[in-house]
C-alpha positions as CSV (number, residue, x, y, z in Angstrom):
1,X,101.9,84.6,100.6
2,X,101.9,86.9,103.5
3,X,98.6,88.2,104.5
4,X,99.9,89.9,107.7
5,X,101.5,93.2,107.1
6,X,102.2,94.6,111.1
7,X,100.5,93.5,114.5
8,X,98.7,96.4,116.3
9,X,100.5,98.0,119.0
10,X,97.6,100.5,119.9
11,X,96.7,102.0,123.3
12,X,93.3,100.4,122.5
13,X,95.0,97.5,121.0
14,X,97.1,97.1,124.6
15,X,94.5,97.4,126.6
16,X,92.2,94.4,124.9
17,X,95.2,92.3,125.6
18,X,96.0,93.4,128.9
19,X,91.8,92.9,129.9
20,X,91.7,89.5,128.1
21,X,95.1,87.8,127.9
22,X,95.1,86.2,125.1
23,X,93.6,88.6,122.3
24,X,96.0,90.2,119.9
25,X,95.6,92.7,116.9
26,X,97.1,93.0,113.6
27,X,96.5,94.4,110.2
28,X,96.1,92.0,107.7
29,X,95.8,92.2,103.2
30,X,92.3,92.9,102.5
31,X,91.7,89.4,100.6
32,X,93.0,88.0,103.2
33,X,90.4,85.1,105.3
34,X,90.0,84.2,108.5
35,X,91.2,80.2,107.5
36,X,94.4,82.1,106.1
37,X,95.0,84.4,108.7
38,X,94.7,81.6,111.2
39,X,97.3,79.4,109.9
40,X,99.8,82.1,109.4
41,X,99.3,83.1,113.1
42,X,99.7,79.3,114.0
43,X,103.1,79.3,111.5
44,X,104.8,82.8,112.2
45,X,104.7,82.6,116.2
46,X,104.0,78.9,117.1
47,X,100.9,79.1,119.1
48,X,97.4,77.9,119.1
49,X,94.5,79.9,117.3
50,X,90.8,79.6,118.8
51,X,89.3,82.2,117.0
52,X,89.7,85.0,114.6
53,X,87.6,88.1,114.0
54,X,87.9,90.6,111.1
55,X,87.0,94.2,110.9
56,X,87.5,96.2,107.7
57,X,87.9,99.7,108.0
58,X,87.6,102.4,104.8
59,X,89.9,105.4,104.5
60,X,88.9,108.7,106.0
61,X,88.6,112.2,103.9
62,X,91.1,114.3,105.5
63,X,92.3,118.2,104.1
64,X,94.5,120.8,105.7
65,X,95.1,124.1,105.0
66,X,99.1,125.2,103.3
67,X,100.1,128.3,102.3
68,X,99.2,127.4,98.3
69,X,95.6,126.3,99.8
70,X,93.4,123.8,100.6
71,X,95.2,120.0,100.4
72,X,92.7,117.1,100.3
73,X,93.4,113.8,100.7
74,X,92.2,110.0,101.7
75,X,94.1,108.0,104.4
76,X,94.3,104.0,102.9
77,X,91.2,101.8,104.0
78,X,92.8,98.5,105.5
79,X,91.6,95.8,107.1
80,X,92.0,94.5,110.5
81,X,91.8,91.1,112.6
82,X,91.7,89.9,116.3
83,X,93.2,87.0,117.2
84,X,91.9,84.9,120.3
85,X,94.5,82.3,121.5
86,X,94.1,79.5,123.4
87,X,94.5,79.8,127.1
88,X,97.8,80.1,128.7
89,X,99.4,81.0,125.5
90,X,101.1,84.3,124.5
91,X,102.5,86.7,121.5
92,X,105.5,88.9,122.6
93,X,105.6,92.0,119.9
94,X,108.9,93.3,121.8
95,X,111.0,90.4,121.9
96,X,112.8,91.7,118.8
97,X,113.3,95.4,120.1
């Protein structure tokens, strides 16, 4: 099963991993664990996972005004995780671009 669903390529996001090297983000299935999102870091991009932190996040209220009113909504609540590698290794996100 695929707990990742898309790395984070944030201006936040960037600068973590440009501060501390080997820290990358990534939005992960809200079931998903830390044991599981470790090995499918390990198994998708070949390196070696020291640590994993997870942050979950709930959707925010959000409402505009159309011309037939007021339109209120929710964005979806998701959950995210930071991955520390060990040193000297490296994710590239733009290899495939």
């Amino acid at each position: 099963m695929n707990f990742i669903i898309k790395p984070l390529v944030t201006e936040k996001m960037t600068n973590i991993t440009e501060k501390q090297n080997n820290k990358f983000g990534f939005v992960v299935r809200p079931e998903a664990n830390k044991i599981q999102i470790k090995a499918e870091v390990e198994s998708r991009y070949n390196v070696n996972v020291k640590s994993v932190s997870t942050m979950r996040y709930a959707g925010k209220a959000k409402s505009r005004y159309t011309k037939t009113g007021l339109v209120r909504g929710r964005t979806n609540a998701f959950k995210k995780a930071i991955v520390t590698l060990a040193d000297g290794e490296t994710i590239d996100f733009y290899s495939n671009i």
